[in-house]
C-alpha positions in Angstrom: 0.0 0.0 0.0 1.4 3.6 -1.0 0.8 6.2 2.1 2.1 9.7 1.1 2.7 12.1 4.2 4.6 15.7 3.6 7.3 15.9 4.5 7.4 19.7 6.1 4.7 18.4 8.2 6.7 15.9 9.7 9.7 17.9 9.7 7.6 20.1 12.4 7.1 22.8 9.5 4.2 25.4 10.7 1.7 26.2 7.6 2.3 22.4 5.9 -1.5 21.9 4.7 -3.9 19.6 3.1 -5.2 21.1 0.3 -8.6 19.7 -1.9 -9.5 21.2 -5.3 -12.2 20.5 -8.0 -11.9 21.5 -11.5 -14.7 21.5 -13.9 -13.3 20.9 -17.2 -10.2 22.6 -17.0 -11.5 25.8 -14.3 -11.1 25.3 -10.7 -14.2 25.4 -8.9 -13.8 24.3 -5.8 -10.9 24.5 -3.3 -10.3 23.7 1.0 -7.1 24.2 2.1 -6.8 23.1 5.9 -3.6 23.7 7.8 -3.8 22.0 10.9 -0.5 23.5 12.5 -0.3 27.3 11.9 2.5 29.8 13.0 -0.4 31.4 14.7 -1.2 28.2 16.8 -4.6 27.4 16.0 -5.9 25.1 12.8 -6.6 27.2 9.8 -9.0 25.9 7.1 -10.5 27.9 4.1 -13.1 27.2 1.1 -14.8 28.0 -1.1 -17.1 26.8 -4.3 -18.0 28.4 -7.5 -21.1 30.8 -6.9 -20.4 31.4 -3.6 -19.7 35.1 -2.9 -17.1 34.8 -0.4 -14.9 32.2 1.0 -15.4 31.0 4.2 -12.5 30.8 6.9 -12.9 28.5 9.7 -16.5 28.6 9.6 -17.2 32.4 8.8 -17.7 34.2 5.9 -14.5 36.4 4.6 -14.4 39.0 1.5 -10.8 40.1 1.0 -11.0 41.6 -1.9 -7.8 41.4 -3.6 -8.1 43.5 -6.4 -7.7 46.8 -4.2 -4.2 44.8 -2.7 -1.1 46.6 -3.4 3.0 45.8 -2.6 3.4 48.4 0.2 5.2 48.7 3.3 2.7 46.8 5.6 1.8 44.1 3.3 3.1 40.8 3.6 4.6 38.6 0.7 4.4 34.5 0.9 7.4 32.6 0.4 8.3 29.1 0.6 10.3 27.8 4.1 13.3 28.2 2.2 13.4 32.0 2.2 14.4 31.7 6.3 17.7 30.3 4.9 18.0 33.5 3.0 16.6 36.4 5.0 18.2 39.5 3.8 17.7 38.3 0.3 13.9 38.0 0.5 13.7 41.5 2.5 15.1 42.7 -0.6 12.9 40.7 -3.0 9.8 41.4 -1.1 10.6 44.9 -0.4 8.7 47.3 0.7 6.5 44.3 1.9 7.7 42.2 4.4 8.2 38.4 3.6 6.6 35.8 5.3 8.1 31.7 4.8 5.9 28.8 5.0 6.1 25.3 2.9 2.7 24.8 1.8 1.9 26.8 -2.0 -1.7 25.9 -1.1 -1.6 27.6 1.9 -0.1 30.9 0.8 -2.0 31.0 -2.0 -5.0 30.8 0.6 -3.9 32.9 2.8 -3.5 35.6 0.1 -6.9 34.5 -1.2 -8.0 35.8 2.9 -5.9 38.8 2.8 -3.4 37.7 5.0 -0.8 38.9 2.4 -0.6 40.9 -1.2 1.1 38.2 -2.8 2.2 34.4 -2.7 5.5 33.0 -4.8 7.4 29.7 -5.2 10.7 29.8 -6.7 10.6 26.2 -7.0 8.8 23.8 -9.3 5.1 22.8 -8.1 2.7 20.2 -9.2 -0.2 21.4 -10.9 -2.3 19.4 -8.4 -0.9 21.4 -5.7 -2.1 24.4 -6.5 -5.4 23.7 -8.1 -7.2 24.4 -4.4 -5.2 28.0 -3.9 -6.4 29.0 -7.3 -9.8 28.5 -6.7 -10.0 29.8 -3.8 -7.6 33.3 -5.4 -10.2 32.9 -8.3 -13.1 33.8 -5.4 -11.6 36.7 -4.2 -10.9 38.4 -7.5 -6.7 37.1 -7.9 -4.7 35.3 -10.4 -2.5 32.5 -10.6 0.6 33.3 -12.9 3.4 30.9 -13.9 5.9 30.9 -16.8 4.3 27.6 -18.4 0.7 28.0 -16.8 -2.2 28.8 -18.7 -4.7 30.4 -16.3 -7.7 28.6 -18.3 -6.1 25.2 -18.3 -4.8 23.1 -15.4 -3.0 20.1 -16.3 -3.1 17.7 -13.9 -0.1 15.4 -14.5 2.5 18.6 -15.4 4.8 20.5 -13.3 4.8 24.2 -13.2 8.6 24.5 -13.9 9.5 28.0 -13.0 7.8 30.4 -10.3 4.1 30.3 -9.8 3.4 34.1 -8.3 -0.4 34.9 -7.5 -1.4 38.6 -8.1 -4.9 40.6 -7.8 -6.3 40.8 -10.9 -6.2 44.4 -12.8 -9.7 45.5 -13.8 -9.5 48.0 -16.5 
């Protein structure tokens, strides 16, 4: 029998996460992303479904509203857990936001989707299946998903995004 447990979650890594995601056709529609060991202490879990006007964070109903989101002094920036190996690097990167590490893509992209930061980035390759919760839920709260070999209509399940996958609010003209 194949068991597959993350490692940053056994490692002790705060912000490792579960992360579920439903795609009709090729659109995410559905995404839960449930961290059950946060650098804040308590679980974390947030949803949401296509049609649904908000997403709902550990129960309640949350509207970030990410298009109004700007890079500013204040404003946070999620990286992976390898950013604490460089921190004066990504101070710099993030800059004038501050940067805050954490191994799970789902997550950040989550917690961006919340409002808990402007902007969530892995410099390493992900799975496309890793971050099919995180877009839907971005998706809800009027972000996109961006990545050098990622079509924002398309999700392919078996590929690897190969380059950095950087979630931004969406410009409305």
């Amino acid at each position: 029998m194949n068991q597959w447990v993350d490692k940053d979650f056994l490692m002790g890594l705060k912000g490792a996460a579960l992360s579920v995601g439903l795609l009709h056709v090729t659109i995410p529609v559905l995404g839960v992303v449930y961290a059950t060991v946060t650098p804040e202490g308590a679980p974390d879990c947030i949803g949401r479904t296509e049609g649904l006007s908000h997403l709902i964070r550990n129960g309640q109903p949350v509207s970030a509203g990410l298009a109004d989101k700007k890079l500013s002094k204040g404003s946070r920036v999620m990286v992976s857990a390898a950013a604490v190996n460089k921190p004066e690097l990504n101070r710099e990167l993030c800059a004038p936001a501050c940067f805050h590490a954490m191994p799970s893509i789902a997550y950040r992209l989550a917690r961006v989707a919340v409002g808990d930061a402007v902007c969530g980035v892995s410099l390493y390759p992900v799975s496309a299946h890793d971050v099919v919760a995180g877009h839907a839920l971005l998706r809800g709260a009027g972000g996109v998903l961006l990545g050098s070999e990622y079509n924002l209509h398309a999700h392919v399940v078996s590929s690897t995004l190969r380059r950095s996958t950087v979630c931004v609010p969406e410009r409305r003209a």
